[in-house]
C-alpha positions in Angstrom: 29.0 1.3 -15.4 28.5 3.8 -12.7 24.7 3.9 -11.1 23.1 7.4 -12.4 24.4 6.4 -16.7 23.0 3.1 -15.7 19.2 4.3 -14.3 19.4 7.0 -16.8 19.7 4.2 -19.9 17.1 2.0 -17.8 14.6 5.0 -18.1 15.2 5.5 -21.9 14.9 1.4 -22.2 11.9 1.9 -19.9 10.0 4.1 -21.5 11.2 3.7 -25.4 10.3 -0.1 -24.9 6.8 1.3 -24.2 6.7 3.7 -26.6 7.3 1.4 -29.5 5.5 -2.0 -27.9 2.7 -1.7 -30.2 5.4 -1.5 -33.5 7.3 -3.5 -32.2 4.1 -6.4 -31.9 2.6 -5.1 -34.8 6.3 -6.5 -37.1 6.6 -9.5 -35.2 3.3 -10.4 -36.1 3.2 -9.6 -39.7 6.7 -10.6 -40.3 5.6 -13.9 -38.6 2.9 -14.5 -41.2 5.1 -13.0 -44.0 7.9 -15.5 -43.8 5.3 -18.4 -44.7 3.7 -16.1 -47.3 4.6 -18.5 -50.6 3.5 -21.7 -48.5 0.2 -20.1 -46.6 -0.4 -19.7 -50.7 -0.1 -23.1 -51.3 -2.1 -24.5 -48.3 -5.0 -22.2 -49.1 -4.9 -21.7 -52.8 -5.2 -18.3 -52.7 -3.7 -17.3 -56.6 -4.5 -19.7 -59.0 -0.6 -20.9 -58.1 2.2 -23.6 -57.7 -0.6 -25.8 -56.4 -1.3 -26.8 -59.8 2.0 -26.6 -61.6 4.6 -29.0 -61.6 7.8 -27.6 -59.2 10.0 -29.8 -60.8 12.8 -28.5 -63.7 12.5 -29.7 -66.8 15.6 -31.8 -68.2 16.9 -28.9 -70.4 16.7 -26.3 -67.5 18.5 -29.4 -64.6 21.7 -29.2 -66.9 21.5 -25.2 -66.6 21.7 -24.8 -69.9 21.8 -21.3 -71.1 20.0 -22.5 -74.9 17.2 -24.0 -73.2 16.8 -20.8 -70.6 16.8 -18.2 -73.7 14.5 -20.3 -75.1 12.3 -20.8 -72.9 12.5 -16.5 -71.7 11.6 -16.1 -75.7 8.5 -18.6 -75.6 7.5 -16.8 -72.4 8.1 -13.0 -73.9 6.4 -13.6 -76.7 3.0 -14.9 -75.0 3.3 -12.0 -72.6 3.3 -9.7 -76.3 0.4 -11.6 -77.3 -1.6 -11.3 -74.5 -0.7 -7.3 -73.8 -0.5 -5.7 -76.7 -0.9 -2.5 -76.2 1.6 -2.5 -72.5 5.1 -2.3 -73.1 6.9 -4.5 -70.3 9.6 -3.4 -67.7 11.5 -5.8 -66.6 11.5 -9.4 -65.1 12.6 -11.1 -61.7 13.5 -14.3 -60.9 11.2 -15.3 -57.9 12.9 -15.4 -54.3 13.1 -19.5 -53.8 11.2 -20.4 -57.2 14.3 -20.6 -59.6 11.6 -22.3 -61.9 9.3 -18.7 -62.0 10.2 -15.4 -63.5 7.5 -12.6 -63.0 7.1 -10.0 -65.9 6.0 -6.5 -65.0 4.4 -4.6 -68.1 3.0 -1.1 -68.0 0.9 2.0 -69.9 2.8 4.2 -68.7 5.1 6.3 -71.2 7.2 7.3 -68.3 8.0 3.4 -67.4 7.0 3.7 -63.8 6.7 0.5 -61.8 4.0 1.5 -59.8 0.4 0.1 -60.9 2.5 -2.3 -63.3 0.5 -5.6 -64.5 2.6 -8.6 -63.0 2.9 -12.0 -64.5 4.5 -14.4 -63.2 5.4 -17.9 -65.6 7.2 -21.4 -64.9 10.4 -21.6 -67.1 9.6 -25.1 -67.4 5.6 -25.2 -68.3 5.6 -22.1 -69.8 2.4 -21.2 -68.7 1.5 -18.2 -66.4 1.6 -19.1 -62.6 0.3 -16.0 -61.1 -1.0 -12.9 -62.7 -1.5 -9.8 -60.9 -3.5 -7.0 -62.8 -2.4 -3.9 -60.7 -1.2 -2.5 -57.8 -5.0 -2.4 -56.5 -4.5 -6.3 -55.8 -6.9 -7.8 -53.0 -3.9 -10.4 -51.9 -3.9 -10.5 -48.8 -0.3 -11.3 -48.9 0.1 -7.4 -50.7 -1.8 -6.1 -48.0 0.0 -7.2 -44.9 3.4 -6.4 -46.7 2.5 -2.7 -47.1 1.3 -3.2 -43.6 4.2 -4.2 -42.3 7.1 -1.8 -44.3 4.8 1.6 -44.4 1.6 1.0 -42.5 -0.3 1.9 -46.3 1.5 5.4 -45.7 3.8 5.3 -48.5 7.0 6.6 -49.3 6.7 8.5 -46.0 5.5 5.3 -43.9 9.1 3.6 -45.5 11.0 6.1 -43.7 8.6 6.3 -40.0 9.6 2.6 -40.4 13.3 3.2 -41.0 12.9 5.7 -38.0 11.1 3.1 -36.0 13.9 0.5 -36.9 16.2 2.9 -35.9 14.9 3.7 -32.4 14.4 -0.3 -31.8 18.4 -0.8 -32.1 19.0 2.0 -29.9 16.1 -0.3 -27.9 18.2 -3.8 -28.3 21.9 -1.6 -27.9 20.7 -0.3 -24.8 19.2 -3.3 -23.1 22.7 -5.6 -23.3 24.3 -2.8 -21.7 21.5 -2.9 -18.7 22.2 -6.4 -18.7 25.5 -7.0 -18.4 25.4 -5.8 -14.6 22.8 -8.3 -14.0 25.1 -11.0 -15.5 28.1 -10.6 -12.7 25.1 -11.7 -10.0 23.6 -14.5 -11.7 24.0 -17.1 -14.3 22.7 -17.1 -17.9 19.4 -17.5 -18.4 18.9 -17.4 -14.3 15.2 -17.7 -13.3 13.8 -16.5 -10.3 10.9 -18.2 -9.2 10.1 -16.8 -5.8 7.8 -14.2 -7.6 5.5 -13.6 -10.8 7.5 -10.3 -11.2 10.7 -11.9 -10.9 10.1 -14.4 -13.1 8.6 -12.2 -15.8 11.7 -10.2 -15.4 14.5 -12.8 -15.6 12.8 -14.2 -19.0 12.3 -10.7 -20.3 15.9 -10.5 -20.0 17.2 -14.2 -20.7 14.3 -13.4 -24.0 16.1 -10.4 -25.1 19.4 -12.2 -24.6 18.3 -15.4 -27.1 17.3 -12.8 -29.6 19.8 -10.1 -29.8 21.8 -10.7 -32.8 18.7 -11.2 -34.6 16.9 -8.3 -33.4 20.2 -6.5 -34.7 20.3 -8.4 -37.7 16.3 -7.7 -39.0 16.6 -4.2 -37.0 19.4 -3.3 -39.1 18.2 -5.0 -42.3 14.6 -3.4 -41.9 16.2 0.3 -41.7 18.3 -0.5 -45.5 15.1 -1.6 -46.6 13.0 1.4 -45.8 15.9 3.2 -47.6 15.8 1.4 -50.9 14.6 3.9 -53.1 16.8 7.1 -52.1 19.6 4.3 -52.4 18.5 3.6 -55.8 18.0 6.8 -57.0 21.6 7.5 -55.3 23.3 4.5 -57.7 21.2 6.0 -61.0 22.5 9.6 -60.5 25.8 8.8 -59.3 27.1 5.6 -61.1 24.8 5.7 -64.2 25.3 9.1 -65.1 27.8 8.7 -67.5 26.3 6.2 -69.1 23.5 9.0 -69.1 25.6 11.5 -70.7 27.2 9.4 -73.8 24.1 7.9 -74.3 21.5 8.6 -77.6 18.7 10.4 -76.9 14.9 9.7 -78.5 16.2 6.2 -80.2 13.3 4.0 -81.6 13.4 0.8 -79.0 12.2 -2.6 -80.4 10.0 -4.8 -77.8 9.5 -7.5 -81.0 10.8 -10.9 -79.8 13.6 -11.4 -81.7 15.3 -8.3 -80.2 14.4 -9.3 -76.7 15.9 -12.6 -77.4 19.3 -11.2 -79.1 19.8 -9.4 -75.8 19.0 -12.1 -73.3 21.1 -14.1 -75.7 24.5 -11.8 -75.4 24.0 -11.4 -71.9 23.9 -15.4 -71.4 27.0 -15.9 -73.9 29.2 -13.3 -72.3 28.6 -14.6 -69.1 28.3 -17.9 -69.5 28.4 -19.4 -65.8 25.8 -16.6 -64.7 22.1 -16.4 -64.2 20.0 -14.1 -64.7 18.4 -12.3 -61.7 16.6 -9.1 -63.1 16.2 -8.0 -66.2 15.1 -4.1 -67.1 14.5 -2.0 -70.4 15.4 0.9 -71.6 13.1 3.7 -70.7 11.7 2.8 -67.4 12.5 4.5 -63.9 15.1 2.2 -63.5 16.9 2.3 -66.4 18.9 4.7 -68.8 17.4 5.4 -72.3 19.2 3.4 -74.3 20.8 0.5 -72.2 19.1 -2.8 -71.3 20.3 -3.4 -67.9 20.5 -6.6 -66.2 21.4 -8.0 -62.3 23.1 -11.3 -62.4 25.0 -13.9 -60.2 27.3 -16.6 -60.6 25.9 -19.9 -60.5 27.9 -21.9 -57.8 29.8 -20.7 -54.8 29.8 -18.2 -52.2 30.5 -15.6 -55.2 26.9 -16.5 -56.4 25.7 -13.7 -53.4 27.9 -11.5 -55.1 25.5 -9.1 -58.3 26.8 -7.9 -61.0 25.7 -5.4 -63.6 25.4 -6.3 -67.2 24.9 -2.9 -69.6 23.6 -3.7 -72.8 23.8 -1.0 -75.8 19.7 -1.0 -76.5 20.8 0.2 -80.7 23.4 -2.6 -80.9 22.3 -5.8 -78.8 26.1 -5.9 -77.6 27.1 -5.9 -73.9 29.1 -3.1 -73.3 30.6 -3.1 -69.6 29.7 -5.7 -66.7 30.7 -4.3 -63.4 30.0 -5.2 -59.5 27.7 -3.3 -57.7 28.8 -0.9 -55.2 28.9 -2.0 -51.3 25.6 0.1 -50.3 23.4 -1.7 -53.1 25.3 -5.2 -52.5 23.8 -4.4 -48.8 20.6 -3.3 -50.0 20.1 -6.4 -52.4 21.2 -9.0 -49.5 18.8 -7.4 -46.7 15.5 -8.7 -48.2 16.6 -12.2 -48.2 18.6 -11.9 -44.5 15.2 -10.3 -42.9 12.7 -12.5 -44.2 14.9 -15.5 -44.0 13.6 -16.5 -47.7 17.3 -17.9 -48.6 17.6 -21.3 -46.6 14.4 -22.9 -47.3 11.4 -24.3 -44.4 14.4 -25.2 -42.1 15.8 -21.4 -41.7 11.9 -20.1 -41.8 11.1 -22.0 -38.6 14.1 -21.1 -36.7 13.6 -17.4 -38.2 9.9 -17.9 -36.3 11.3 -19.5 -33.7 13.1 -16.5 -32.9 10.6 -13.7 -33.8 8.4 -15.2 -31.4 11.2 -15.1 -28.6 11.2 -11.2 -29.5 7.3 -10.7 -29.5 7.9 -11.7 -25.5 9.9 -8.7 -25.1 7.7 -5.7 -25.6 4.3 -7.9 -24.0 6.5 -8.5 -21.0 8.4 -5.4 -20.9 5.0 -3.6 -21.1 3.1 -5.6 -18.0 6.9 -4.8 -16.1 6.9 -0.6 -16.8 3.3 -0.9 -15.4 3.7 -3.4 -12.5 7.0 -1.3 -11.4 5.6 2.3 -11.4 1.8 1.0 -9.7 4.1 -0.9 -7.2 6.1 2.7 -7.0 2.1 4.7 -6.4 1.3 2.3 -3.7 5.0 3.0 -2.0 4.0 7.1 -2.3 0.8 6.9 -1.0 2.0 4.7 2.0 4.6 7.8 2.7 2.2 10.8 2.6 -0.9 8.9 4.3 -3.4 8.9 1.2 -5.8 6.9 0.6 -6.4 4.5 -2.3 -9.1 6.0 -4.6 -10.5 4.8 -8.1 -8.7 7.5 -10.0 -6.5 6.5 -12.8 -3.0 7.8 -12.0 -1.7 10.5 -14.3 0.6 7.9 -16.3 -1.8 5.7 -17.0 -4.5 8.4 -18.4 -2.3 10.1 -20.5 -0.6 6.5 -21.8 -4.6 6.2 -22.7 -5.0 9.4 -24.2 -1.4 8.8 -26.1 -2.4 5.1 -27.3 -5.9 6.7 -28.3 -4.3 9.6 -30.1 -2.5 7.7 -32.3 -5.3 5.1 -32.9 -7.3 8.1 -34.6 -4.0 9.1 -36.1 -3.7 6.0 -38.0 -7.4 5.2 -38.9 -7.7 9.4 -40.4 -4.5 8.6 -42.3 -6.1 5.2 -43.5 -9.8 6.2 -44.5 -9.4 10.0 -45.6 -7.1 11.6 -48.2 -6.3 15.2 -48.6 -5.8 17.8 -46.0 -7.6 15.5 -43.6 -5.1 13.2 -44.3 -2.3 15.7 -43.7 -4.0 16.0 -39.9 -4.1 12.5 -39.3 -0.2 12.4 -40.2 0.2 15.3 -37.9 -1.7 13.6 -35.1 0.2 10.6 -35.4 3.7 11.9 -35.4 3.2 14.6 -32.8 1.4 12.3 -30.1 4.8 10.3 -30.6 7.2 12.8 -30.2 5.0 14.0 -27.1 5.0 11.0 -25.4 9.2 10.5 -25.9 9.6 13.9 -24.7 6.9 13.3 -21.7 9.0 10.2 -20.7 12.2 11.1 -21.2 13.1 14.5 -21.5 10.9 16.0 -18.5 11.6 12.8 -16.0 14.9 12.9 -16.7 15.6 16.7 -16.1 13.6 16.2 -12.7 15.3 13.0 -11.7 12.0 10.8 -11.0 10.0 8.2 -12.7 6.5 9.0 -14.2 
């Protein structure tokens, strides 16, 4: 790599690094405490939870046994119908490493959207309701840090600044192994210089980012098909649904008795017998058609068991008409929960999926006291040259760095406490102190060929 490509991606590592340090601490953080979310439940009881029902399968459900699952989904949907009369429900999910727990979601509104949707969420084996959730005004703490951590409480809009975030951190990852792999010819991996408190910082910032890479890739990467999940699924609904769209009957009469709910859940289980049941959705919701019951489902065993499928259920008829896989880009979208959480391998995976997010937070803390250490050790170097004197002044990079990191704060706290138009300026604060501070960084010290 020739010298001037290689300073020029140093600068843009440089000062991108410190652009999104705070991000970049403010995911490692929340993801941290978000990968432990279902046992931090459990150690401090904060839903009325597993702590107090059994974990263990009943007989019937141990010899997966789609009689006793229907069953039991019947017993379940008709206490829900009891207990909501006048909410019509939506769907139901199995719950990420509870195979035991399904959790309804059951709504008001005529349109079927899921937002605001009541949430209950039962133990195949007890029957009896594990976790219920009256809205989406929850005060789980677990709710809060999650919308923290995907759209910092900003919506649809924070999703995709996230996305955009995500996107900028590969760039971030991408161009630090390409700054490192000069520095590898001279020394070994994972080399430390001790001679120094700045070369020792800098040898483990790099030997850091080397340990995490493919991770950072790999939740990086996940995050930014995450923050894309509903344009994706909108995508699949108007693109591979919309025949189904097109034959189907408009303004039928749907049943939500239990004996139709169980007819369906019954054909779906006896025309594919060796499957389970992942999600389950009704006709006339957001994301459904209006006359199909649709429902995701696996295989039971083998690697084919990561592989959904689509069962379409005629809602006038109670007879599964097509099962078909899911298309690459929602097979991606479905797997990237699971792969950036780490929520698939049990408490052996989650600590190593710590282990390694805590490697990462080192990066931006260390990469932050570096940019600072290497442009004051730069000032002092100047002011050697031209004869001036030290004086209690905050350099120029430093005060606007202030005034950037202050900007944004207000940015984010208008955004959080006000709605409306001052809302709108908070938005506009936030965004344009970013771009501002990229374009201060890069664009104008690269055109003149100097640092900060």
């Amino acid at each position: 790599m020739q010298a001037k490509t290689r300073s020029l991606l140093f600068k843009i590592h440089s000062y991108l690094g410190v652009a999104l340090a705070l991000h970049f601490v403010l995911l490692c953080i929340t993801g941290s405490i978000l990968i432990f979310k279902e046992e931090l439940k459990d150690l401090f009881s904060l839903s009325k939870t597993r702590a107090t029902t059994s974990k263990i399968l009943s007989p019937e459900l141990n010899t997966n046994s789609n009689q006793s699952r229907s069953r039991a989904y019947s017993k379940i949907y008709e206490k829900l119908r009891y207990t909501y009369p006048n909410h019509r429900p939506l769907a139901f999910f199995k719950v990420d490493n509870q195979p035991d727990h399904i959790q309804f979601r059951l709504s008001k509104d005529p349109k079927g959207r899921f937002s605001g949707a009541i949430r209950e969420t039962y133990s195949l084996s007890t029957l009896n309701t594990v976790e219920a959730r009256p809205s989406k005004a929850s005060n789980d703490f677990f709710d809060w840090l999650l919308h923290l951590h995907k759209d910092l409480f900003l919506g649809s809009f924070g999703e995709y600044y996230m996305g955009f975030v995500g996107l900028l951190l590969l760039v971030l990852f991408i161009g630090g192994a390409f700054i490192y792999k000069p520095y590898m010819g001279r020394f070994n991996s994972g080399h430390l210089r001790l001679s120094s408190l700045k070369h020792l910082l800098s040898d483990f910032h790099k030997f850091a980012g080397l340990t995490s890479f493919g991770f950072c890739l790999l939740i990086a990467g996940t995050g930014i098909i995450l923050s894309l999940s509903d344009p994706i699924i909108k995508y699949y609904q108007f693109s591979q649904l919309d025949e189904l769209r097109q034959a189907e009957k408009k303004n039928i009469a749907i049943s939500y008795d239990t004996q139709s709910f169980t007819k369906v859940i019954d054909e779906i289980l006896n025309k594919n017998n060796s499957y389970n049941i992942d999600a389950f959705i009704f006709p006339k919701t957001q994301f459904s058609t209006e006359s199909h019951y649709l429902a995701l489902i696996n295989p039971k065993e083998g690697i084919e068991s990561r592989i959904t499928e689509l069962s379409i259920v005629d809602a006038t008829t109670g007879q599964q008409i097509e099962k078909r896989i899911l298309p690459g880009y929602l097979q991606a979208l479905l797997l990237s929960e699971p792969l950036h959480f780490g929520n698939y391998g049990g408490l052996t995976l989650k600590v190593i999926w710590l282990f390694l997010t805590l490697i990462a937070l080192f990066l931006p803390i260390s990469g932050f006291i570096l940019f600072f250490k290497k442009h004051k050790l730069s000032t002092q170097r100047k002011r050697q040259k031209t004869g001036r004197e030290e004086s209690f002044n905050l350099p120029g990079r430093i005060r606007w760095i202030s005034a950037f990191a202050l900007t944004t704060l207000a940015g984010a706290t208008t955004i959080y406490f006000f709605d409306g138009f001052i809302q709108m300026v908070g938005f506009a604060l936030f965004i344009l102190s970013f771009i501002y501070f990229l374009l201060r960084t890069i664009g104008i010290n690269i055109r003149k060929g100097q640092g900060i």
